[in-house]
C-alpha positions in Angstrom: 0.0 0.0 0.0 2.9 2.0 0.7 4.6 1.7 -2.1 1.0 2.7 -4.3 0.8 5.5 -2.5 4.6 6.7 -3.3 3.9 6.0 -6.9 0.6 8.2 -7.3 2.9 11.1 -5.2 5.6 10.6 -7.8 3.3 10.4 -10.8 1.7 14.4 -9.1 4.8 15.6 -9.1 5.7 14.6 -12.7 3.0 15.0 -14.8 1.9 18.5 -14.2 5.8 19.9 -14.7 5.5 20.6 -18.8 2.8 22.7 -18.1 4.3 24.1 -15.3 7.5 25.2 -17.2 5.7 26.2 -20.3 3.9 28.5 -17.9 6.7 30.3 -16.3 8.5 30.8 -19.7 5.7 32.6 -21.5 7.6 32.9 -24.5 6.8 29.1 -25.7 3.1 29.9 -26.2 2.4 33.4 -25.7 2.9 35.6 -28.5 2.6 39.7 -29.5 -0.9 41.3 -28.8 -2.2 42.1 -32.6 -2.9 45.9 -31.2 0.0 46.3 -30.2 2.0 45.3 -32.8 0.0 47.2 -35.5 0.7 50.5 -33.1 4.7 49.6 -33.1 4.4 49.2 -37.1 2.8 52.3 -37.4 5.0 54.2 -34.9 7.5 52.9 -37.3 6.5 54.5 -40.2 7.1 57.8 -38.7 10.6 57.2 -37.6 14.0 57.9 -39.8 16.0 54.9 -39.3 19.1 55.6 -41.6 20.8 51.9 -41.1 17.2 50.1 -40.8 17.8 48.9 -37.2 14.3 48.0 -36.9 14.4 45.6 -39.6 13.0 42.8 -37.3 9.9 44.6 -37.0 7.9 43.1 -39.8 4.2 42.4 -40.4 4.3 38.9 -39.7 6.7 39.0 -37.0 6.2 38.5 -33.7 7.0 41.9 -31.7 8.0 40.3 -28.5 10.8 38.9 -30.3 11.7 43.0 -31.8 14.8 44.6 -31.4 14.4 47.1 -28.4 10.6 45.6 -27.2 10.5 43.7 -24.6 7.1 42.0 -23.1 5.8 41.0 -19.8 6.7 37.2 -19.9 2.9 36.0 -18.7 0.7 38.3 -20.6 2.7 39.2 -23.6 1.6 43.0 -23.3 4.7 45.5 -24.4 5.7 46.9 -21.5 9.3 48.7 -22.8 10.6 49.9 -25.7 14.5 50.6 -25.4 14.9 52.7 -28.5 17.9 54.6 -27.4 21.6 55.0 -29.4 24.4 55.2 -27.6 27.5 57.4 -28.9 30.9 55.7 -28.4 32.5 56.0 -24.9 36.5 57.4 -25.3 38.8 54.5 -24.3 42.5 55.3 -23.6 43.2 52.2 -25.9 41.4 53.8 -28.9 43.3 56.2 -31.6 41.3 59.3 -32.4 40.9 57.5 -35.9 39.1 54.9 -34.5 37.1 57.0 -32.1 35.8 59.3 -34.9 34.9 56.7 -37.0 32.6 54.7 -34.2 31.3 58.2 -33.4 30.2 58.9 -37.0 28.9 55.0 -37.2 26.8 56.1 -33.9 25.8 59.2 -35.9 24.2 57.8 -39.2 22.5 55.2 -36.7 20.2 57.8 -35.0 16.7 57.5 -35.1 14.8 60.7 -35.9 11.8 61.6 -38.0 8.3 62.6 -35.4 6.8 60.0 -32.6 3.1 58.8 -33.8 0.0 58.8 -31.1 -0.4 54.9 -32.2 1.9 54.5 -28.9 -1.6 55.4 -26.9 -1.9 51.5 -27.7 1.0 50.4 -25.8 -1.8 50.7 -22.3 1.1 48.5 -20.4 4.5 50.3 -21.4 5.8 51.0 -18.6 9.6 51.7 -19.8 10.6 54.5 -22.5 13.7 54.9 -23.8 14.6 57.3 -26.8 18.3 58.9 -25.7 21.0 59.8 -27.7 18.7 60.3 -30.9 17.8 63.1 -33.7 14.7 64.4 -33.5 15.5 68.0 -33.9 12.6 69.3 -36.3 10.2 68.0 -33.8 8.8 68.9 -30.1 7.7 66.4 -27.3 4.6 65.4 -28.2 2.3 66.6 -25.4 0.4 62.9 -25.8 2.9 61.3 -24.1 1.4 63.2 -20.9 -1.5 60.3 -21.5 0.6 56.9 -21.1 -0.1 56.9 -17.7 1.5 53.1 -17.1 5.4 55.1 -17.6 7.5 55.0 -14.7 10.7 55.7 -16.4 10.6 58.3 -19.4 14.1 59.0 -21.0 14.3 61.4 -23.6 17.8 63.0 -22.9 20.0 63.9 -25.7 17.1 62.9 -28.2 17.4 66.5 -29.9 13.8 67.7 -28.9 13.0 71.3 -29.4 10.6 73.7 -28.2 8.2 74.0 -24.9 8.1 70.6 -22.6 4.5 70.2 -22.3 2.6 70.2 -18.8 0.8 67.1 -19.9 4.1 65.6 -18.2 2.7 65.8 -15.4 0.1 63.7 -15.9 2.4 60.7 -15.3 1.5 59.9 -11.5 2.8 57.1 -11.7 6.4 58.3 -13.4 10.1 57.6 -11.0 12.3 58.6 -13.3 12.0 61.3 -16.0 15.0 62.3 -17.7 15.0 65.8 -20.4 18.5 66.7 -20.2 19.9 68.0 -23.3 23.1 68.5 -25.3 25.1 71.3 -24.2 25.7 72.0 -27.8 22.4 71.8 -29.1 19.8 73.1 -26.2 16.5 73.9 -27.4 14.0 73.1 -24.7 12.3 75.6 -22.4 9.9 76.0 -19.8 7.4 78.4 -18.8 7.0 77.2 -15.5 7.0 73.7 -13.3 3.9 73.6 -11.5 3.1 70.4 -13.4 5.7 69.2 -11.4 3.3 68.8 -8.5 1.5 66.2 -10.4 4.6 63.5 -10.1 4.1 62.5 -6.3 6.5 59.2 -6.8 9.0 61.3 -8.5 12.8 60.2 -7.7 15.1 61.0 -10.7 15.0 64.5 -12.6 17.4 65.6 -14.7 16.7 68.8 -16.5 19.9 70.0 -17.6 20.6 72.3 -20.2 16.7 73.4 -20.1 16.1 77.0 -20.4 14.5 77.5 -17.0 15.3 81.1 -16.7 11.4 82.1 -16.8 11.1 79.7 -13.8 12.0 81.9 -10.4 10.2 79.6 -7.7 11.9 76.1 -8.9 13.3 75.6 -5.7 9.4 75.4 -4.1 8.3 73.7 -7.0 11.1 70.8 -6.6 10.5 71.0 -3.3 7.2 69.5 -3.6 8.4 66.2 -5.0 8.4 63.8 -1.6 10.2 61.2 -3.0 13.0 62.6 -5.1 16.5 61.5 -4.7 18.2 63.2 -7.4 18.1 66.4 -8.7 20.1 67.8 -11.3 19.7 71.1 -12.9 23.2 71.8 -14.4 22.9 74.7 -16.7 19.2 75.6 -16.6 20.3 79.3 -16.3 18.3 79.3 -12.8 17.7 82.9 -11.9 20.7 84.3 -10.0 18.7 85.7 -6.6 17.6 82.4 -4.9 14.3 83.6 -2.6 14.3 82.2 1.1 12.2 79.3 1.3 12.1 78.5 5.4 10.3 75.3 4.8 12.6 73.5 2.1 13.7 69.8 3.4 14.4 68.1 0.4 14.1 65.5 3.4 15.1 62.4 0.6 17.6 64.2 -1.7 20.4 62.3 -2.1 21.9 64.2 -5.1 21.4 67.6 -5.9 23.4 69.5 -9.1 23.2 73.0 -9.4 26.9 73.4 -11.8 26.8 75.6 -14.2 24.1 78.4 -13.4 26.6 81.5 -12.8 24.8 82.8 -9.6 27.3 85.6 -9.6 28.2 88.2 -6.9 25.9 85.6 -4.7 26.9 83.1 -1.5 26.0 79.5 -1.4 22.1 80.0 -0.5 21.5 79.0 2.9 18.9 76.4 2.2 21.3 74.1 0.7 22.8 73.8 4.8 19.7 72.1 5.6 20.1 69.0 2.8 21.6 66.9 6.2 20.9 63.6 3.4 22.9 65.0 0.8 25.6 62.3 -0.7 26.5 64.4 -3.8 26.5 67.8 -4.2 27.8 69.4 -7.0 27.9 74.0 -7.4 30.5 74.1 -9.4 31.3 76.7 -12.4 28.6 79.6 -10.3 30.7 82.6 -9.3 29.5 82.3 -5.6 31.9 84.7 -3.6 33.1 84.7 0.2 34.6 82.1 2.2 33.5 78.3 1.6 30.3 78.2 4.4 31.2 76.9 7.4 27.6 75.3 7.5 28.7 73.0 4.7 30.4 70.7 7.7 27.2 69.8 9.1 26.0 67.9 5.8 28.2 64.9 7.3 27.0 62.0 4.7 28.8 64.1 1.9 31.1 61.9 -0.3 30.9 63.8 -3.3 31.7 67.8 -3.0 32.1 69.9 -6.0 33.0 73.8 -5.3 35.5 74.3 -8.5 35.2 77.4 -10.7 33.8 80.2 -7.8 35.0 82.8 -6.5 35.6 81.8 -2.4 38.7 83.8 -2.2 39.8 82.0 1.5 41.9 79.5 2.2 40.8 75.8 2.6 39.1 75.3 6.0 40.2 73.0 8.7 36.9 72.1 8.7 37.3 70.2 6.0 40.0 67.9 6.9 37.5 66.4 9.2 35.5 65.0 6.0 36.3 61.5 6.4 33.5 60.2 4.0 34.5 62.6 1.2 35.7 60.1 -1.8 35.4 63.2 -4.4 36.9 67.0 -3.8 37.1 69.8 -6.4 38.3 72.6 -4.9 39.4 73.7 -8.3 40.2 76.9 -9.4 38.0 78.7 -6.9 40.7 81.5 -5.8 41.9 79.4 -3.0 45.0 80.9 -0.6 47.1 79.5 1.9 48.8 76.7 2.4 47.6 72.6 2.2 47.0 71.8 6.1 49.2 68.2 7.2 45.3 67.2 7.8 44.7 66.7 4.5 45.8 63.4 5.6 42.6 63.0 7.2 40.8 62.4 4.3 41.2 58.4 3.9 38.2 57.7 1.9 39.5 59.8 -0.7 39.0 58.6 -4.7 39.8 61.9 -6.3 41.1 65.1 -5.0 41.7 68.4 -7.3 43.1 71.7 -5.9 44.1 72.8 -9.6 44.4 76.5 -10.5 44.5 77.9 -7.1 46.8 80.1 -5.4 48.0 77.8 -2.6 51.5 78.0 -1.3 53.8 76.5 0.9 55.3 72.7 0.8 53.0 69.8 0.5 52.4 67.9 3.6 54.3 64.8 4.1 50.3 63.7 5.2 49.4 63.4 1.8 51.1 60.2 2.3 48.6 58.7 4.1 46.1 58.8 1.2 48.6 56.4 -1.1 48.2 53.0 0.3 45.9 51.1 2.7 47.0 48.6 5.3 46.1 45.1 4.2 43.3 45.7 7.0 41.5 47.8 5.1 41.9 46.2 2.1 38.4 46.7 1.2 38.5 50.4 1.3 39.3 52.6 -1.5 42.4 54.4 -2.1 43.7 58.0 -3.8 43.7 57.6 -7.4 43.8 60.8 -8.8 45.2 63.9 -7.3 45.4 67.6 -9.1 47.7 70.2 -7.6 48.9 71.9 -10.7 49.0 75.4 -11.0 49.7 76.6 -7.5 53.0 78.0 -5.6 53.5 75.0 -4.3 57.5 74.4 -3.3 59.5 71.5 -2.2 59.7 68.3 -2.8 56.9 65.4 -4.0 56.1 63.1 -0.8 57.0 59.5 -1.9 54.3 57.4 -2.3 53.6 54.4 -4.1 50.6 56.5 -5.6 51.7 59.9 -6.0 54.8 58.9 -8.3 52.2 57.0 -10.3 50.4 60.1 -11.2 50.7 62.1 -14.2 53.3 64.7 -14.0 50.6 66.9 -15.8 48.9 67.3 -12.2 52.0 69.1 -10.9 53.5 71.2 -13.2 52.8 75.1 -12.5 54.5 75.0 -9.1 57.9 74.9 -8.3 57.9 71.2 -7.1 60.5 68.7 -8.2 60.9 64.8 -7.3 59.1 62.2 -9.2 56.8 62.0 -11.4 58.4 65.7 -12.6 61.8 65.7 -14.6 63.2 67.7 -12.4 65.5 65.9 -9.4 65.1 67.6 -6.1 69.1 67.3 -5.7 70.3 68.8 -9.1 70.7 72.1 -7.0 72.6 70.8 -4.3 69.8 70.4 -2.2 69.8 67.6 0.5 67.1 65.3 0.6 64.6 66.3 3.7 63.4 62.9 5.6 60.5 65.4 6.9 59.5 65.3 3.3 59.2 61.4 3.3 55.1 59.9 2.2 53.8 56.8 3.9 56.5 54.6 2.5 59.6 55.7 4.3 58.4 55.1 7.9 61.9 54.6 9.7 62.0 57.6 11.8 58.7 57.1 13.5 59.6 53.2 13.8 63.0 54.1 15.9 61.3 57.2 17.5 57.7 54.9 18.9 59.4 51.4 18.9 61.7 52.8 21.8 59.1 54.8 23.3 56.8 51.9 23.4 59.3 49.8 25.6 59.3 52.4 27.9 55.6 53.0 28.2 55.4 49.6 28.4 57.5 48.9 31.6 55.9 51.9 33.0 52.0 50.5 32.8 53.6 47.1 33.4 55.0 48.2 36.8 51.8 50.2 37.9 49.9 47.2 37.2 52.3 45.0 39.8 52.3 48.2 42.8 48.6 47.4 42.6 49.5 43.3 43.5 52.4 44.3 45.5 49.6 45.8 47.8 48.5 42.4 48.1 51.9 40.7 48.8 53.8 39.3 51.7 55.5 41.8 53.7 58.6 39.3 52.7 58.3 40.5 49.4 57.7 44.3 50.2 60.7 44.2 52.0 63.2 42.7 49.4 61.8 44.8 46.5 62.1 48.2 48.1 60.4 51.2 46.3 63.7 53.0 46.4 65.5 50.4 44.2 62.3 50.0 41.7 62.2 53.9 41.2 65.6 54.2 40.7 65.9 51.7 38.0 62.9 52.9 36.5 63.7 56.7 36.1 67.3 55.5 34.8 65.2 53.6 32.1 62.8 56.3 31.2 65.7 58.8 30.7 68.4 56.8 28.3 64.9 55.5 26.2 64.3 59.0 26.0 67.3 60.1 24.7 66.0 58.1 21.3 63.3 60.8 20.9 65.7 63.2 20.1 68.1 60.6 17.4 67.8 61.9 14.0 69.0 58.3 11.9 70.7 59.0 8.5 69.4 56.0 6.1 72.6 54.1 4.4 72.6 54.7 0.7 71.7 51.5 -0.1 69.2 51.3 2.8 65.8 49.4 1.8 62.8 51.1 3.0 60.8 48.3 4.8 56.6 48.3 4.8 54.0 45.6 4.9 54.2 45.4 0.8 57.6 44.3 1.3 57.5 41.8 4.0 55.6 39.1 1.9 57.4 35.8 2.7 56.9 32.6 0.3 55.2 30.1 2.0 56.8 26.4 2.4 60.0 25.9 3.8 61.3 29.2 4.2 58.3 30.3 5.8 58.8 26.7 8.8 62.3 28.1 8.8 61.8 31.5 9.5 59.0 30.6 12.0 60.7 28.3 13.8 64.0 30.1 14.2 61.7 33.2 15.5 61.9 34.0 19.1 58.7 33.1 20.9 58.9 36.7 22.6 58.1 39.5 23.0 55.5 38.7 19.9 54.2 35.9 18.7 53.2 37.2 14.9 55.0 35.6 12.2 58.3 37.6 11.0 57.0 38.1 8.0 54.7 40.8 8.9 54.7 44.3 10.2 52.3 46.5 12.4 50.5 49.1 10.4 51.3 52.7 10.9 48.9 54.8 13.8 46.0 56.6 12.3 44.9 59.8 13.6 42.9 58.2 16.2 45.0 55.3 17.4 48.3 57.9 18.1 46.1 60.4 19.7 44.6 58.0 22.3 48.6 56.1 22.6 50.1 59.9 23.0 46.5 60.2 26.1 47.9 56.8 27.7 51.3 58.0 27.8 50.7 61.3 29.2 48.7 59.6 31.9 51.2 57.1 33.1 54.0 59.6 33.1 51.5 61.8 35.7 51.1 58.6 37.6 54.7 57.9 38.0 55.7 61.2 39.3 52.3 60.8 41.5 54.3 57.6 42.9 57.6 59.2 43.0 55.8 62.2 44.9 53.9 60.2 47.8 57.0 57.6 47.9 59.2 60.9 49.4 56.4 61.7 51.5 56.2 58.1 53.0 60.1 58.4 53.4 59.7 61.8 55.1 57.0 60.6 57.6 59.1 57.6 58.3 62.6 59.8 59.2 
């Protein structure tokens, strides 16, 4: 019985499964809605396709199978059209030549030509993509305001011309809407954004390049999108005097791009403060004048922070240093004085930073180091990979760095610097080589100058650690280790290790500069040699590895701890001469 019953569970399992998998593939048995492929055939007819990419759209043809439609895999409704051309993307291995001939390929491939209302049909599109095209003779159709299924509507660089209807905002159900335009080729305008209001799930706009300059309350009108996480409006030639809107909170904007607008003989409006959310921000190329706002600090999640091209005239705050998120910082040619803070070394997260065309002065700080390697424990974090500091009165010499001597000599020149990557060698004039001026390779003079100072700290806490069990001990062994004798030995330590803070080390020509890059040992043999040969004391970490330089953080609390014992042991010394006083 048992075994009947196993068979006729078997035999359920089994025999539904071809339906089940012709189901879930769709494609098998469902084909094109007939309405909707006679509305893709007739939007056709109105398009200029110079190289006939839509050659698989035929009468007979089934338009799920299209190039550029795509269906809903159950009902076989058309739900987007990906339509756009995409221009050529500049590789570093690619010769102009061949650049400018994939550029005019991408040219002659262009759609253009009008959009027909036949795409009323498509009730189920949901996706629209017509980028990078050439429909300059013609304006947005103000039909497309009636597909109310969109939620994603691209149409940048597509050549449109002419007013952006208000029927756009019709699409309530629309996330992403994308008009920006060629910088070379703007012809779309506004008259004003109150349709706007009618996108409530909003959270992508790009308007840039738009003529918005007939638009002065854009920053309410933006405001009253409560879901938008990015907001870019590069170029839009926004009105210059930004009105005081108390109640902006842009409370899910992410990104916000303003670049470009030329608010001149104007400060960073104080709204912008307020964007506590902001990841990206981005006012660069807008004449704002005065000092770089001290506000900006409080917008902590910041890792993105173009100011280049205004008119700050200030040096670079401290402030700043204390970014630690900050991956990307143009400062660029935004009338900067002063000199580059050693802080600068703060900025560990950093991808990219450009302080080009500036007037800053002074050496560069042997900090800057710090932002060319990470330890192997934070191997998973990001490092510097591009760094501008041409055109400044910079002096002195480069720090070394594995990454700075990797970077472009183009990102120096303009200062009077010298050491690699530049031509110049920092010793042609006689000058001597300054180990101040050493990046986060050359480590030697804060290994002999902490090594030393860490054996002393380190008898000193061990010792206050065994007054507190001597407490506890037999008067026996009071007796025979008298305070006298301890102190004495002690304080001769602390003095002849101090002496090392003071040693200045000259490196032998031919010294190698040890780091954790260089200790890698093979594994094998060598490494059972060198383990066993290794003294079990006073570490037991294999000898092929190194402790990582102290961050900020880590030599600010060690520099706390040894402040503290040195109080305590000249609290000790002080009440063991009042015992021996009270005991005369």
């Amino acid at each position: 019985m048992e075994g009947s019953l196993g068979f006729l569970f078997l035999a359920f399992l089994i025999i539904p499964l071809p339906n089940f998998f012709i189901f879930c593939t769709g494609h098998s048995q469902l084909r094109c809605i007939d309405t909707e492929r006679h509305a893709l055939l007739t939007f056709k007819q109105d398009l200029i396709d110079p190289l006939n990419r839509l050659s698989s759209w035929t009468v007979d043809g089934d338009c799920c199978h299209w190039l550029g439609v795509v269906c809903h895999n159950l009902t076989a409704h058309v739900h987007q059209l990906h339509l756009g051309s995409f221009p050529p993307i500049p590789d570093d291995s690619m010769t102009p030549e061949q650049y400018d001939a994939q550029y005019k390929a991408y040219s002659q491939s262009m759609f253009g030509g009008k959009l027909n209302p036949s795409l009323l049909d498509l009730k189920h599109l949901n996706y629209f993509d017509l980028s990078f095209n050439n429909f300059s003779a013609s304006p947005i159709p103000s039909f497309l305001g009636s597909m109310k299924s969109l939620t994603s509507l691209n149409l940048s660089y597509a050549g449109f011309v002419g007013l952006i209807p208000h029927q756009l905002g019709n699409l309530s159900n629309l996330l992403y809407l994308n008009l920006k335009q060629d910088y070379r080729f703007p012809g779309l305008y506004v008259k004003n954004l109150e349709w706007l209001s009618g996108l409530p799930l909003l959270q992508h706009l790009d308007m840039s390049y738009v003529n918005l300059s007939k638009v002065s309350d854009w920053v309410q009108l933006t405001n009253t999108l409560p879901s938008l996480l990015d907001l870019r409006l590069s170029n839009c030639q926004l009105r210059p005097f930004i009105p005081p809107t108390p109640t902006v909170n842009f409370s899910s904007l992410l990104t916000l791009d303003l670049s470009e607008n030329q608010f001149e003989n104007t400060s960073i409006p104080s709204w912008i403060f307020g964007l506590r959310n902001l990841v990206s921000l981005d006012l660069s190329e807008n004449f704002f004048h005065g000092p770089i706002p001290v506000d900006l600090q409080n917008m902590t999640s910041l890792s993105h922070l173009d100011l280049s091209s205004n008119n700050f005239n200030s040096s670079i705050p401290n402030w700043l240093y204390s970014c630690s998120r900050l991956e990307f910082l143009n400062l660029g040619s935004s009338n900067l004085q002063g000199t580059i803070s050693s802080a600068i070394g703060n900025l560990t997260s950093a991808i990219s930073i450009d302080l080009s065309g500036n007037e800053l002065g002074g050496k560069l700080p042997r900090s800057l180091g710090n932002l060319c390697q990470i330890p192997s424990s934070m191997s998973s974090l990001t490092f510097l990979n591009h760094l501008n500091l041409s055109n400044n009165n910079l002096t002195g010499k480069i720090p070394l760095g594995t990454q700075l001597q990797s970077f472009n000599a183009s990102n120096f020149i303009g200062n009077k610097l010298c050491g690699p990557p530049l031509a110049n060698n920092c010793t042609t004039s006689g000058a001597k080589p300054n180990i101040d001026n050493i990046g986060c390779q050359d480590t030697s003079r804060h290994v002999v100058d902490w090594f030393y100072v860490s054996m002393a700290l380190g008898f000193v806490v061990g010792f206050w650690s065994a007054q507190g069990m001597g407490k506890a001990a037999s008067e026996f062994i009071q007796e025979d280790l008298k305070m006298e004798y301890v102190c004495d030995y002690m304080f001769h330590l602390l003095n002849e290790y101090a002496k090392l803070l003071t040693l200045k080390p000259i490196r032998p020509r031919k010294a190698v500069e040890l780091c954790a890059e260089r200790m890698a040992c093979p594994a094998g043999v060598q490494k059972k040699f060198f383990m066993e040969s290794m003294e079990n004391g006073p570490t037991y970490t294999s000898p092929c590895t190194m402790p990582h330089p102290y961050d900020p953080p880590s030599l600010h609390a060690f520099l706390q701890r040894k402040e503290i014992s040195i109080k305590q042991v000249e609290l000790w010394e002080k009440n063991f001469w009042e015992n021996q006083n009270k005991q005369i």
